[in-house]
C-alpha positions in Angstrom: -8.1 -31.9 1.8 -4.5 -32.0 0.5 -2.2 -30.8 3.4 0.3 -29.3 0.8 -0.6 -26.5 -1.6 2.0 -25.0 -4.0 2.6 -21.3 -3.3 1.1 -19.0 -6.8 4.6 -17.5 -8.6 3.2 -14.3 -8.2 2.9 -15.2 -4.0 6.2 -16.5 -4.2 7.9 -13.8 -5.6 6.6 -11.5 -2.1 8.2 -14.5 -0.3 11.7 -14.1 -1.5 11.7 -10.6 -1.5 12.7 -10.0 2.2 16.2 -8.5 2.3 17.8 -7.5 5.8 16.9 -4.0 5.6 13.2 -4.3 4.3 11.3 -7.0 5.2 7.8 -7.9 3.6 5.7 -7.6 6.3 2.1 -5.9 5.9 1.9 -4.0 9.5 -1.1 -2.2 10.9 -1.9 -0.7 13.8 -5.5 -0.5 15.5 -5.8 2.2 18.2 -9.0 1.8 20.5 -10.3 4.7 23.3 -10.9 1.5 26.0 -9.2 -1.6 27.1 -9.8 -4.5 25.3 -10.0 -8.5 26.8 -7.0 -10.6 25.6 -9.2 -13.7 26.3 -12.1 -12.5 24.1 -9.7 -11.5 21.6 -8.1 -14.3 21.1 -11.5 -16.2 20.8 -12.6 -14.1 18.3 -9.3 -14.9 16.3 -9.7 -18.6 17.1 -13.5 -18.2 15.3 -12.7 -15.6 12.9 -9.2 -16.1 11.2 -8.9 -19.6 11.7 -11.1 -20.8 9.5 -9.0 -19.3 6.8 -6.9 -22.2 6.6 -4.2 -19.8 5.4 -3.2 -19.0 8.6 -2.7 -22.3 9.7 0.0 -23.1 7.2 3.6 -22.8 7.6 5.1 -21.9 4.3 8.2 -25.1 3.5 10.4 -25.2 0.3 12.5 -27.5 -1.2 14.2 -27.8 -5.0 10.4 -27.0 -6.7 9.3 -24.1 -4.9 7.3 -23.1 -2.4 4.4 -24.8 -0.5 1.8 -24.2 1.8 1.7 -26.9 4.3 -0.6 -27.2 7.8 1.3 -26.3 10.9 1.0 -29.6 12.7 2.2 -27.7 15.7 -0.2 -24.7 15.5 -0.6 -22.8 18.8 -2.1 -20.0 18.3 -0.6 -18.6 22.5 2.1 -18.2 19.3 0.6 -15.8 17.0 -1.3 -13.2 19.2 0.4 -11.8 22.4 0.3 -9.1 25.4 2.8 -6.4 25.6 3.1 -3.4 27.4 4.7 0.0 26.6 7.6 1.8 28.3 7.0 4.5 29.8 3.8 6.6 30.0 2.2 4.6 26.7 1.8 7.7 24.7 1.9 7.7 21.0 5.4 8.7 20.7 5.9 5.6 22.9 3.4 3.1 20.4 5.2 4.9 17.5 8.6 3.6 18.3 7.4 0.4 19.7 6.1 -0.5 16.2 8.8 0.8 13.9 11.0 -1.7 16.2 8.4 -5.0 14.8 9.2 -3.3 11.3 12.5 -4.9 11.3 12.1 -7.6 13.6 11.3 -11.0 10.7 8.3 -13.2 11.7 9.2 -16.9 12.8 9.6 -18.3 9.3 8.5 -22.3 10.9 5.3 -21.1 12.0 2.6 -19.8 9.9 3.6 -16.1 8.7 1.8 -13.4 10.8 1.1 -12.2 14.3 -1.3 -9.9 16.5 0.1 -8.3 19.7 -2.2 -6.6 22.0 -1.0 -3.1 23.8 -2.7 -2.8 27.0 -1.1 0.6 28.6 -2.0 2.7 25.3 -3.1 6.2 25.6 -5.8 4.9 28.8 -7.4 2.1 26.0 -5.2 -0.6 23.9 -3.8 -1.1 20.9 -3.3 -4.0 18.0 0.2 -4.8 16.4 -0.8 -6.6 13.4 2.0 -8.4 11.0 1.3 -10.4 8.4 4.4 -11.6 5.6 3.0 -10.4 2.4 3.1 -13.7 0.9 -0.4 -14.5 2.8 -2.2 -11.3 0.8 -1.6 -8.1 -0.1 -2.9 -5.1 1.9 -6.3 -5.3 0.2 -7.0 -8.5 1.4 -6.0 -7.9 4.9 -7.6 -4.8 5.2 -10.9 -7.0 4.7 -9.8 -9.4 6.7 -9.1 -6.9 9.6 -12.8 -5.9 8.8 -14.0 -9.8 8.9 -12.6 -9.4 12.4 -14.8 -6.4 13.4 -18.5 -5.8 14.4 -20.7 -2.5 14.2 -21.8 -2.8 18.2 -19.7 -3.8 21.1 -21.7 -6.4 22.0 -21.7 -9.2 18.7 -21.7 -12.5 18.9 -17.7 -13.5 18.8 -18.1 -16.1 16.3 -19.8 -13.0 13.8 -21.5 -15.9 12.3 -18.7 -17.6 11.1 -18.2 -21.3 12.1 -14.6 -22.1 13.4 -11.9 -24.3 11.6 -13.2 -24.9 8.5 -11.3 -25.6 5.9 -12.6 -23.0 3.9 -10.5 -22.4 0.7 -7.9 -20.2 1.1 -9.2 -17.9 -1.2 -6.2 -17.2 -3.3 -7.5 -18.6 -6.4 -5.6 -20.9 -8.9 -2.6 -20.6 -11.0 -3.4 -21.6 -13.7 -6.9 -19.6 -13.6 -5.3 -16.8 -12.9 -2.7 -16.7 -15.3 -5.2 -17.8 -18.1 -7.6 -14.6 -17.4 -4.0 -12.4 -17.9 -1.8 -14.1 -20.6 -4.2 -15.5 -23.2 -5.1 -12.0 -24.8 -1.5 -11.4 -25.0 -0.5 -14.3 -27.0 2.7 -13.6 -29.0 3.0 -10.2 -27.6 3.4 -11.3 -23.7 6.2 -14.1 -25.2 8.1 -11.8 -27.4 8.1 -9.1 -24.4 9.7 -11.5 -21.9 12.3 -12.7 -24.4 13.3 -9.0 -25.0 13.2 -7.4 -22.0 12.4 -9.8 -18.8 9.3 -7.8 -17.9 5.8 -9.3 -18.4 2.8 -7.2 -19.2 -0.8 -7.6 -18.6 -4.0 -6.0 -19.3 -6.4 -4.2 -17.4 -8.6 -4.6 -14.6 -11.9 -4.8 -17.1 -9.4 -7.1 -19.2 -9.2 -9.2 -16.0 -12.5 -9.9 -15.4 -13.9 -9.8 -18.9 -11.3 -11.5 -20.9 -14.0 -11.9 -24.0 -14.1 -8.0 -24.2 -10.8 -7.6 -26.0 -11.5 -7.4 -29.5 -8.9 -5.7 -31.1 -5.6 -7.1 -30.6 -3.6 -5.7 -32.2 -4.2 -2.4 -30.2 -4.2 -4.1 -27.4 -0.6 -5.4 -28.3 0.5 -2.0 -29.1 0.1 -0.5 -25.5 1.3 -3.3 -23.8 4.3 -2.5 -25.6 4.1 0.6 -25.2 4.0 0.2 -21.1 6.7 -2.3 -21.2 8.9 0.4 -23.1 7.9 2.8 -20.3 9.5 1.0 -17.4 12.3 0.3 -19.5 13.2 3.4 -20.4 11.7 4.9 -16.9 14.7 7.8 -15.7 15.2 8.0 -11.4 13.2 10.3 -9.8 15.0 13.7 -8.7 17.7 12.8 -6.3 17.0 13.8 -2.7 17.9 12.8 0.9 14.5 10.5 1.0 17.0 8.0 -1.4 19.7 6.2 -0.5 21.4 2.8 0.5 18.5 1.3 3.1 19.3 0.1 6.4 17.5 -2.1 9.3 16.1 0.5 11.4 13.0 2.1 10.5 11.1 4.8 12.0 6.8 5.3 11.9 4.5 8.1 12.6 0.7 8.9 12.4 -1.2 12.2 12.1 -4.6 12.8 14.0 -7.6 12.0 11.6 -8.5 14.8 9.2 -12.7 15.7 8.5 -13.3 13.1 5.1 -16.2 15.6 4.7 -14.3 19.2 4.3 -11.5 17.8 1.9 -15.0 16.1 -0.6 -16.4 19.9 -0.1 -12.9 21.4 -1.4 -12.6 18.8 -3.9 -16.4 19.3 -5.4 -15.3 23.2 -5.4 -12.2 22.9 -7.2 -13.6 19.7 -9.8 -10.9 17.6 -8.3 -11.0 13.9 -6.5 -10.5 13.5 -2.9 -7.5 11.3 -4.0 -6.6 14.4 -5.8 -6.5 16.3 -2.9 -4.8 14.3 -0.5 -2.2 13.2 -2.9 -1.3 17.0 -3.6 -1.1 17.5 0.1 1.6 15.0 0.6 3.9 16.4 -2.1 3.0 19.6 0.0 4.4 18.1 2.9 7.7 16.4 1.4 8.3 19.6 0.0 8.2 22.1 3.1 10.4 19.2 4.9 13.2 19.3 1.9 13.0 23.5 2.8 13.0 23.2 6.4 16.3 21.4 5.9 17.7 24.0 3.6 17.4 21.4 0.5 16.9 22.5 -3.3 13.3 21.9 -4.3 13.7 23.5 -7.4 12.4 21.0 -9.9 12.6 18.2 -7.6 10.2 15.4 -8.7 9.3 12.7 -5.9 7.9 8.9 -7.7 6.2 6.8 -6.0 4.9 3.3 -6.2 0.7 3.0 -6.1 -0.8 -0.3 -5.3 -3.9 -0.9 -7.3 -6.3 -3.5 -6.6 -6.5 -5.9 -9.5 -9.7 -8.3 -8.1 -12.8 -9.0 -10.4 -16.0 -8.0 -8.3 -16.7 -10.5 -5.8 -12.9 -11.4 -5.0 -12.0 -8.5 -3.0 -11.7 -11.0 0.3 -9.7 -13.7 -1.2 -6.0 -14.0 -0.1 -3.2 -14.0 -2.3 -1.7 -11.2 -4.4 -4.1 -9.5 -7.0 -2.6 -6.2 -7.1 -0.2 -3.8 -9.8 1.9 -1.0 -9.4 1.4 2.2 -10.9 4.1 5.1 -10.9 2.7 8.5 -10.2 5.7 11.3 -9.6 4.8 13.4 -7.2 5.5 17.4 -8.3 6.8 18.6 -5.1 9.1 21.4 -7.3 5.6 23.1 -7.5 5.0 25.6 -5.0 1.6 27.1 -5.5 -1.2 24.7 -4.0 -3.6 25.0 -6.9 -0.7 24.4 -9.5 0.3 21.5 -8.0 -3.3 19.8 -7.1 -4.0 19.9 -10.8 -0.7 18.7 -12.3 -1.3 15.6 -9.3 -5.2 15.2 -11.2 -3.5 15.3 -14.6 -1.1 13.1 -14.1 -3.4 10.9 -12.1 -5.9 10.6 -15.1 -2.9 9.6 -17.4 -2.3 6.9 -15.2 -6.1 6.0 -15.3 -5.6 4.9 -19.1 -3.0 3.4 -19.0 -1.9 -0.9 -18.6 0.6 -0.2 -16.3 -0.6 -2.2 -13.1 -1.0 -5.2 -14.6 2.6 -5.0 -16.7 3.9 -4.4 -12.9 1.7 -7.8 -11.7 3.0 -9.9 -14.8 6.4 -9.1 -13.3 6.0 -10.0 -10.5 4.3 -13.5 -11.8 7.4 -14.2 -13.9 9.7 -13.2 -11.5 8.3 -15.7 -9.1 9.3 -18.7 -11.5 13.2 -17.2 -12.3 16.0 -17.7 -9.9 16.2 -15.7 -7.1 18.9 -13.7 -8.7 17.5 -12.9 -11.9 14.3 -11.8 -9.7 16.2 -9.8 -6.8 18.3 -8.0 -10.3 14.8 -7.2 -12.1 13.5 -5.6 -8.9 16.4 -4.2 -7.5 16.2 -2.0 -11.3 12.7 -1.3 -10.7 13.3 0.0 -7.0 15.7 2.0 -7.9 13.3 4.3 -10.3 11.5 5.0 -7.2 11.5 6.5 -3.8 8.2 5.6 -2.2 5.8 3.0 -1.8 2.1 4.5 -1.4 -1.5 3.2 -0.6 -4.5 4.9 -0.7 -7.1 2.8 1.3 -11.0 3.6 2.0 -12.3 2.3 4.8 -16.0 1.9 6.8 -17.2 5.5 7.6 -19.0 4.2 10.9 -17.6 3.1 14.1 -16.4 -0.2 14.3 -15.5 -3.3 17.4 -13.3 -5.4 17.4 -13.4 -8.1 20.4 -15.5 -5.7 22.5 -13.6 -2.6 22.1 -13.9 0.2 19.8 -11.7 1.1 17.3 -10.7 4.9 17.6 -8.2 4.9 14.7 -6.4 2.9 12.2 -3.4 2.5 9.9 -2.0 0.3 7.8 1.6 0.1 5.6 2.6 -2.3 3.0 6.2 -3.1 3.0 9.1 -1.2 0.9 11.2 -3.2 -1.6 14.6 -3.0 -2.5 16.5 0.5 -1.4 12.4 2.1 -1.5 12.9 3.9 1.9 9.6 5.2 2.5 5.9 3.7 2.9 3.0 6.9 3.1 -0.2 5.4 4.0 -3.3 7.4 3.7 -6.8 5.4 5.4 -10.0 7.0 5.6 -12.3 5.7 8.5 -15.5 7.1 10.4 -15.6 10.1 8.8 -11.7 11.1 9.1 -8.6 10.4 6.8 -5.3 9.8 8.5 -1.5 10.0 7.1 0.8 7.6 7.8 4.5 7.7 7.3 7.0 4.5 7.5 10.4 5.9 6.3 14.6 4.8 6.4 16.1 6.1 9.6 18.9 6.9 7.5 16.8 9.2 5.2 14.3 10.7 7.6 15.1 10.0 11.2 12.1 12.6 12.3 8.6 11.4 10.5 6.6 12.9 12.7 7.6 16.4 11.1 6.6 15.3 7.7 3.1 13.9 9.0 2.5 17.3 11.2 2.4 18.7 7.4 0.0 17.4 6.0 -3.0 19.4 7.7 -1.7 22.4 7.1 -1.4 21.7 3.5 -4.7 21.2 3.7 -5.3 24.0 5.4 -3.1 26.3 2.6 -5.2 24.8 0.1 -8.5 26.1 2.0 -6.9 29.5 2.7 -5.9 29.8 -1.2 -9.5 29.2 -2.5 -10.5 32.0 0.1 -7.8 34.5 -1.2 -9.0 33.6 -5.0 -12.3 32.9 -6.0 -13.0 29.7 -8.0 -13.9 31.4 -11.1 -10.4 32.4 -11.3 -8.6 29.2 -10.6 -10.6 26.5 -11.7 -9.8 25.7 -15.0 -6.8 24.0 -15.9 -5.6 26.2 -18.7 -5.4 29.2 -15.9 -4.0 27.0 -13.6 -1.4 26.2 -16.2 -0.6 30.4 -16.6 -0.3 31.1 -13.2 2.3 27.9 -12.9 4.2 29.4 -16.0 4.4 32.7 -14.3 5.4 31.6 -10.9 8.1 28.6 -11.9 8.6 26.6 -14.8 8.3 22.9 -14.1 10.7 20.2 -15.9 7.4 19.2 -17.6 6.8 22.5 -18.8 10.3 23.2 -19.7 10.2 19.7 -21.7 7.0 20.8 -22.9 8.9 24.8 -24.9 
């Protein structure tokens, strides 16, 4: 086996991206009701992760690029460690603990990413997870975390995997992966860099079924078409959530929500429990702008969606295989119905459209330009934007990791640029939790935005009581009660 890999563009472009007030660290947070061993822990690391050979490397660079090399120094006593809390080890306490490791950079001569175990949490423990997001994206690690887990607390530690192996990293090739995205572009993809920097893609059935794409020419068309919509994007509305970033960071959590009373809602009103949940966090950015006496009038809120990009079958390979889509948030809209179907509108626009994969060919070209023609192109896209936000299923049973169960879980990707604020929905045993990462600058008090979030629910619930479905469940009179009660920019743009 070669001990020297070269890092994908696309990988390497997440590499260079850490700046001094946002660094690209995927951190995640596992919460468990009982203590957990250290010692069987780290065993079922040593079995589990190793064998990734990923996370054995040390990224090096020199004049070419970037490369993966083996840590000939590997301990792992390096990567997963025992803490302890101040104070009582509440959640405030774990809360401020990890939006500390937020801004604290991973040793960049040992392979990228670290576990620390909290043993005085809440009477049981928690996991720190970092990982640079030049390893994977959040995808990825979310199924590695999983790898890492059993469905009873007392599974074999190896889980049936055998340790150090050097199993292919799983990120794929280059030069595969840029064939699957670039040859049904041809000209198009060529004449789009030339003209405006920005690459564009296809689509996930594009990805895996290149052969598909008959019509070229059509194809052409809406690639174009996207490109000219993040050229021409305008900022979001201006409020205190943007600004000029800064180091410190601050994180908070709400208490898992039922999964199975928002799918009940949803099936009632013909909406999505994406739908739903998305709605609820414009609810909640919204009464926070009021509570501090801020205009909401209008006020439009965008915010960067992952979406996962793998072909079936590669949803545990490493790497970056992900887009961006930009959904703007309508948190002008007051009226809970009004604004849950302006989110599923505009969520099914974006459902059409190539606008992921334009975001990943960025990000592949990016990777091969100078540092400062890539930290300029992303710096403009940043700037459109004023959140980063994932929206990640997870098991709906109880899950063990080294013996101990896992109670809760969240998990943030990292913000770019002067993007101040990460919101992380997860769904897991039967509950969906909000998570907020945001700029101390912008929101020093998280926790106030999160403790929004069921209640929005909760308005939603008490809404469809007041007004029976038959009234409010089509669009078109969800539309006339919005016109009566305010006129959005969309519908003022609209006559």
């Amino acid at each position: 086996m070669a001990k020297r890999e070269r890092m994908s563009s696309v990988d390497t472009a997440w590499l260079r991206m850490d700046t001094p007030t946002n660094l690209m660290m995927i951190v995640g947070v596992l919460m468990f009701s009982s203590p957990v061993d250290f010692a069987r822990l780290k065993r079922t690391l040593e079995f589990r992760l190793l064998h990734y050979r990923r996370f054995r490397q040390r990224v090096v660079r020199d004049a070419s690029g970037a490369w993966w090399e083996l840590d000939p120094n590997f301990d792992i006593d390096s990567h997963v460690l025992r803490v302890s809390l101040p104070g009582k080890g509440a959640k405030s306490d774990l809360e401020a603990y990890v939006a500390g490791q937020v801004s604290q950079s991973l040793d960049h001569g040992k392979p990228l990413w670290q576990f620390q175990l909290v043993e005085n949490y809440h009477g049981g423990a928690a996991l720190v997870a970092r990982f640079h997001h030049c390893i994977a994206d959040g995808i990825a690690l979310m199924g590695v975390l999983h790898m890492l887990t059993d469905t009873s607390r007392d599974a074999p530690e190896e889980g049936g995997v055998t340790p150090w192996l050097d199993e292919d990293a799983g990120d794929g090739g280059e030069d595969d992966f840029w064939h699957r995205i670039i040859t049904p572009m041809g000209d198009t993809l060529a004449n789009a860099i030339r003209l405006s920097g920005k690459a564009g893609v296809g689509s996930l059935q594009l990805l895996a079924n290149p052969e598909r794409v008959f019509d070229y020419a059509r194809f052409a068309a809406a690639i174009a078409g996207e490109l000219a919509v993040l050229a021409t994007m305008p900022d979001d509305s201006p409020t205190r959530f943007k600004g000029k970033t800064g180091v410190a960071k601050r994180v908070a959590w709400s208490e898992p929500m039922p999964l199975g009373e928002i799918k009940a809602i949803g099936k009632v009103l013909d909406c999505s429990v994406n739908d739903i949940l998305l709605s609820c966090v414009a609810g909640a950015l919204r009464q926070y702008l009021v509570d501090k006496g801020d205009e909401v009038e209008g006020v439009e809120v965008r915010a960067f969606v992952p979406v996962n990009l793998r072909a079936a079958g590669e949803e545990q390979q490493l790497g970056n295989r992900f887009g961006l889509v930009a959904l703007v948030l309508p948190v002008g809209i007051e009226h809970p119905f009004m604004r849950l179907y302006e989110v599923r509108r505009r969520m099914l626009e974006l459902k059409g459209s190539y606008q992921a994969l334009v975001a990943l060919g960025i990000l592949g070209v990016v990777g091969m330009c100078p540092l400062p023609l890539q930290q300029q192109v992303l710096s403009l896209l940043s700037d459109k934007g004023t959140a980063v936000m994932t929206n990640v299923p997870g098991p709906q049973q109880p899950l063990y990791l080294a013996g101990g169960r896992l109670s809760q879980q969240m998990v943030w990707v990292p913000q770019s640029g002067n993007v101040g604020m990460g919101v992380s929905i997860l769904s897991y045993n039967d509950g969906v939790q909000f998570g907020l990462m945001t700029d101390k600058k912008f929101v020093a008090d998280p926790h106030t935005i999160v403790n929004r979030f069921a209640p929005e629910f909760e308005k939603l619930v008490l809404t469809l009581l007041l007004d029976p479905p038959e009234q409010v469940d089509t669009e078109p009179a969800a539309a006339a009660v919005a016109g009566k009660k305010r006129r959005t920019p969309r519908s003022r743009a609209a006559g």
